[in-house]
C-alpha positions in Angstrom: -43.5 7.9 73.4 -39.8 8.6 73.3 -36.9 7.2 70.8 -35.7 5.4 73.4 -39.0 3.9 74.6 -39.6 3.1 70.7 -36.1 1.3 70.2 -37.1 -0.8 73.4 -39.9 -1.7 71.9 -38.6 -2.6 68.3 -36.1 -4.9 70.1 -38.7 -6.8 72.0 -41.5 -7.0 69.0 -38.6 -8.3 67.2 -37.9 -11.3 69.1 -41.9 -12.3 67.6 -40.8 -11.9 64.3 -37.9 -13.6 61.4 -36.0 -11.0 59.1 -38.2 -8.4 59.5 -36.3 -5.9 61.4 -36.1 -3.1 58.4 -39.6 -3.1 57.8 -40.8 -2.9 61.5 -38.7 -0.4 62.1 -40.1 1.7 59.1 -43.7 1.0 60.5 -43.2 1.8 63.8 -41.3 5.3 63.5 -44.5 6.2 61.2 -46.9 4.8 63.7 -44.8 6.8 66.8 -44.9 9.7 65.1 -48.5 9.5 64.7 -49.3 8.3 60.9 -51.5 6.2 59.4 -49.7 3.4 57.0 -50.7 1.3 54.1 -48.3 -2.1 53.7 -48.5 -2.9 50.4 -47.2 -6.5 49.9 -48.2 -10.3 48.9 -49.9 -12.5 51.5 -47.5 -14.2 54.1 -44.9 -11.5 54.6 -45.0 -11.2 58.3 -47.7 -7.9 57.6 -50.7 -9.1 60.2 -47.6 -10.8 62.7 -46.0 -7.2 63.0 -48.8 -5.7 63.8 -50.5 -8.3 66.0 -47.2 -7.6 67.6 -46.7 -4.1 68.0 -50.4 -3.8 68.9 -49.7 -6.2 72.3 -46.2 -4.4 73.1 -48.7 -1.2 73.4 -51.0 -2.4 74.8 -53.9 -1.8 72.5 -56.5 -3.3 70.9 -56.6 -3.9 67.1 -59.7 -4.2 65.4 -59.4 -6.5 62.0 -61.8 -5.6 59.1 -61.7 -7.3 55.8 -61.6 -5.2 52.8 -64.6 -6.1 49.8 -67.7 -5.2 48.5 -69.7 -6.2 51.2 -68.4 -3.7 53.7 -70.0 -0.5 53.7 -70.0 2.3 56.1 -72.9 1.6 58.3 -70.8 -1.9 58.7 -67.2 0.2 59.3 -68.7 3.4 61.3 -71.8 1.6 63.0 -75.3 1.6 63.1 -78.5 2.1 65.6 -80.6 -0.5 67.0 -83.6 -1.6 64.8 -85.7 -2.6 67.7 -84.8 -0.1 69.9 -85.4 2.9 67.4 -88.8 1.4 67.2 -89.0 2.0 70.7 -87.6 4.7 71.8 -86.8 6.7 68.1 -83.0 7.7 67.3 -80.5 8.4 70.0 -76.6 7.8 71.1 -77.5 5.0 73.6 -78.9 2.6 70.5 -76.2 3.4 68.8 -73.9 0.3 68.0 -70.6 1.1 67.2 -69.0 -0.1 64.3 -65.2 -1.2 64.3 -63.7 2.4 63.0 -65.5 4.3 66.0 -64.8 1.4 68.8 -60.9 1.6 67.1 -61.4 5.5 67.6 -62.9 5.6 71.1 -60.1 2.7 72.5 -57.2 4.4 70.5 -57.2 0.9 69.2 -55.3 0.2 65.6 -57.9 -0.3 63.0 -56.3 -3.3 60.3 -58.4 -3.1 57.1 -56.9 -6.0 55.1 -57.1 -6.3 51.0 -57.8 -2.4 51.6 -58.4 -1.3 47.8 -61.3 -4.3 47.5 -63.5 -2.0 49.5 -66.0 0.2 48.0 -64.9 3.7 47.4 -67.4 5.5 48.9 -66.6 3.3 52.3 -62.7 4.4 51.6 -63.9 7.9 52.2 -65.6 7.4 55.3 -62.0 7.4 56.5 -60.6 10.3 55.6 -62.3 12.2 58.3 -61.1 10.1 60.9 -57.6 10.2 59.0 -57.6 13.9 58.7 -59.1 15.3 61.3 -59.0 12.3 64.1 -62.8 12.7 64.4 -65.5 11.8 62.4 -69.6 13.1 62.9 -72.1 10.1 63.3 -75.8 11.7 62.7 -77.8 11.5 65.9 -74.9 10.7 67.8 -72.4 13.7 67.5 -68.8 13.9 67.2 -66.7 10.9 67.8 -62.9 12.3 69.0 -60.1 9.8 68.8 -57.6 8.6 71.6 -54.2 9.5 70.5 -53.2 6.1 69.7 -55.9 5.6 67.0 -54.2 4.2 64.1 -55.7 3.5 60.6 -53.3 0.6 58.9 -54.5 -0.8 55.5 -53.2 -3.6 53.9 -53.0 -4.6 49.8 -51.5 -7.2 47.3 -50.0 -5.9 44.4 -50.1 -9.0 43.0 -53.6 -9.3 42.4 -56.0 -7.0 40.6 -59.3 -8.8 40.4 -62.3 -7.1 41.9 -60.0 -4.4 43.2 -60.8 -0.5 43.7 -58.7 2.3 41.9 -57.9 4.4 45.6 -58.5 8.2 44.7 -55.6 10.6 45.2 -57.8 12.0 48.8 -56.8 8.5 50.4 -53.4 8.1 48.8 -52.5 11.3 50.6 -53.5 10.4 53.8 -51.6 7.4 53.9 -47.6 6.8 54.4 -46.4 3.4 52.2 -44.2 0.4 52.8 -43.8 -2.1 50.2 -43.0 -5.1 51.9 -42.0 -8.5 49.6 -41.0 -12.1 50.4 -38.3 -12.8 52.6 -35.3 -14.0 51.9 -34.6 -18.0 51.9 -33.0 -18.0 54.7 -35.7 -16.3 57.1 -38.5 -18.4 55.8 -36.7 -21.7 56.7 -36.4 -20.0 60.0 -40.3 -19.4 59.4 -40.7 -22.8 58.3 -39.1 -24.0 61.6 -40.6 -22.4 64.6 -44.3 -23.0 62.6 -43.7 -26.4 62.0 -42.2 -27.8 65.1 -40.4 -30.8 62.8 -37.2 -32.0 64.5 -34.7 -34.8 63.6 -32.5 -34.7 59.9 -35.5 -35.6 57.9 -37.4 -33.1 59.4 -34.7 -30.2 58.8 -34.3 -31.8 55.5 -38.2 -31.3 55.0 -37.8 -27.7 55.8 -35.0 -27.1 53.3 -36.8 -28.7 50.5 -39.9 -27.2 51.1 -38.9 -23.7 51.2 -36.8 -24.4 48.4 -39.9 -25.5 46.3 -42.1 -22.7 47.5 -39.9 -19.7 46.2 -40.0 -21.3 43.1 -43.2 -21.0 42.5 -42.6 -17.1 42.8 -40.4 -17.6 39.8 -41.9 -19.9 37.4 -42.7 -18.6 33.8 -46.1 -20.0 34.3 -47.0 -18.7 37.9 -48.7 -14.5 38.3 -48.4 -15.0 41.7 -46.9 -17.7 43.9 -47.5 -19.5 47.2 -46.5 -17.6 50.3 -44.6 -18.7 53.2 -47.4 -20.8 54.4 -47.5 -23.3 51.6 -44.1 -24.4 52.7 -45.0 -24.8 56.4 -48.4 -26.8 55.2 -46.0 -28.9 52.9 -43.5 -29.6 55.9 -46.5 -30.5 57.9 -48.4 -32.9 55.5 -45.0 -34.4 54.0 -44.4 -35.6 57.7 -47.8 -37.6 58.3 -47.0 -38.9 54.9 -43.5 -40.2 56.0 -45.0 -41.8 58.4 -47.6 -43.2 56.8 -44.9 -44.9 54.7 -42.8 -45.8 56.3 -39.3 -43.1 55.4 -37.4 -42.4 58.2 -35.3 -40.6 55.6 -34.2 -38.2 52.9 -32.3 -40.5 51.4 -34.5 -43.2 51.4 -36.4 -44.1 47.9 -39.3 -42.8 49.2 -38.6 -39.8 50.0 -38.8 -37.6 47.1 -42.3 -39.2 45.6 -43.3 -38.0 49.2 -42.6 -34.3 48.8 -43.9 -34.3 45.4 -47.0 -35.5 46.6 -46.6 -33.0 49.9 -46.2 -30.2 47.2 -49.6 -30.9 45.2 -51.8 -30.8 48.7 -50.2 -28.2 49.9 -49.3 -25.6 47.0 -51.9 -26.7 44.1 -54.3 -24.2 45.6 -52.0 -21.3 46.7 -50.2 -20.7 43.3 -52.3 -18.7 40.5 -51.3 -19.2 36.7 -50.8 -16.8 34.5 -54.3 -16.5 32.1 -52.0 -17.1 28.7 -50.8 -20.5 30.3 -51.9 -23.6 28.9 -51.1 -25.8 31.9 -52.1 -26.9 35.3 -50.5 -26.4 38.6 -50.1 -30.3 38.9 -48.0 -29.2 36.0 -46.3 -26.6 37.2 -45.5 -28.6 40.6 -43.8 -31.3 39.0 -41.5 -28.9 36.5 -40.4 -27.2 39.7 -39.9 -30.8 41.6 -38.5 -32.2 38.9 -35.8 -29.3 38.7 -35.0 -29.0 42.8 -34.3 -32.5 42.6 -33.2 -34.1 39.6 -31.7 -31.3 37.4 -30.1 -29.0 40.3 -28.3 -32.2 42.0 -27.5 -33.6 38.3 -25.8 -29.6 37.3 -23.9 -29.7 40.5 -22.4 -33.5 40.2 -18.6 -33.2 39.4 -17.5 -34.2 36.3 
């Protein structure tokens, strides 16, 4: 593909996406020239939208595989037919292929998400395919990749738990992008176009939640806070609850009890505390509504 054909293409998968422009344009000059990626980044940063995205502008297929300790490499490379090995013994035409050799044979993108929650000896099945762009499958022979045969992995930094120490073999077949949170003003617009909310309460709605969301990111409490999508699920429920109760608006009494109460559906299950912290995330929740909406206003009264 040529710089021009990939700047045409950056400026149309952009138009799918809200203040991502650096970071698709880092993933797909590695991608054009032929590289496998890991994007290293919290859930909810635009990661699986980019490449859902980039994927459809190509015109290829892209094969999703979660990442943990179930997925081994009969699962990722394939495996033959019980009943038909019973039949007819071993052979390429009972062979079912798994989702790295049908990403490999289509040229497809192969999107392993929570990458380092995979076993390691699965891990290495791929650096064959990364390497070489072939891997050998016994009684079947040697798998050759199309050209557009991508392998793009996916991990939070942000969460540890269960999680496999990648060996320096895979970390050297991969390029990396770090990717964090956007900034305020793209996840409104994120907020927005997910929610579909109209009128002044609604845009009122969308400031507030996002507002409440990043600071989940920042309380003392908090390891790692909710993502983009909490704010677009508080929008969403805090709506049905304004109608449910009648508040047509933000400055109606009601209004602020009804975001609270938006906030602990929505968030109370997306944000993880800290294992030192001796309090809830009902807790948490109400420190951070309590300061968006009594202690900011009251700060930024005159006099």
């Amino acid at each position: 593909m040529t710089t021009s054909a990939i700047a045409d293409a950056r400026e149309r998968i952009a138009s799918h996406l809200i203040g991502r422009e650096h970071e698709l344009e880092l993933t797909l000059a590695a991608v054009a020239a032929g590289r496998d990626i890991v994007l290293e980044g919290p859930p909810g940063t635009s990661k699986t939208t980019m490449l859902k995205a980039i994927a459809e502008e190509w015109g290829i297929p892209l094969m999703f595989v979660e990442g943990n300790a179930d997925l081994t490499p009969a699962k990722l490379v394939g495996h033959h037919n019980p009943a038909r090995v019973l039949r007819e013994d071993y052979s390429a035409d009972n062979f079912v292929a798994g989702p790295l050799v049908e990403a490999m044979q289509q040229g497809g993108f192969l999107y392993i998400e929570e990458f380092n929650r995979a076993p390691e000896d699965t891990l290495n099945t791929l650096l064959a395919a990364m390497a070489d762009r072939s891997i050998a499958v016994p009684r079947v022979g040697i798998i050759q990749a199309q050209p557009t045969f991508r392998v793009i992995a996916s991990m939070n930094p942000y969460d540890s738990v269960g999680t496999t120490r990648l060996s320096t073999s895979v970390h050297d077949r991969l390029n990396r992008l770090a990717i964090g949170y956007q900034d305020e003003e793209a996840e409104r617009g994120i907020v927005a176009l997910r929610s579909q909310v109209s009128g002044d309460l609604g845009q009122q709605l969308i400031a507030d939640a996002a507002a409440v969301t990043r600071a989940t990111r920042r309380h003392p409490d908090v390891r790692q806070g909710s993502s983009v999508r909490g704010a677009i699920d508080c929008v969403l429920v805090a709506e049905q609850l304004a109608g449910l109760r009648g508040v047509l608006s933000h400055e109606d009494q009601g209004y602020q009890p009804l975001v609270y109460d938006a906030m602990v559906v929505a968030l109370s299950g997306r944000i993880h505390l800290d294992e030192a912290a001796e309090t809830t995330p009902e807790r948490v929740l109400r420190e951070i509504w309590e300061d968006h909406f009594i202690l900011e206003p009251a700060a930024a009264a005159p006099g």
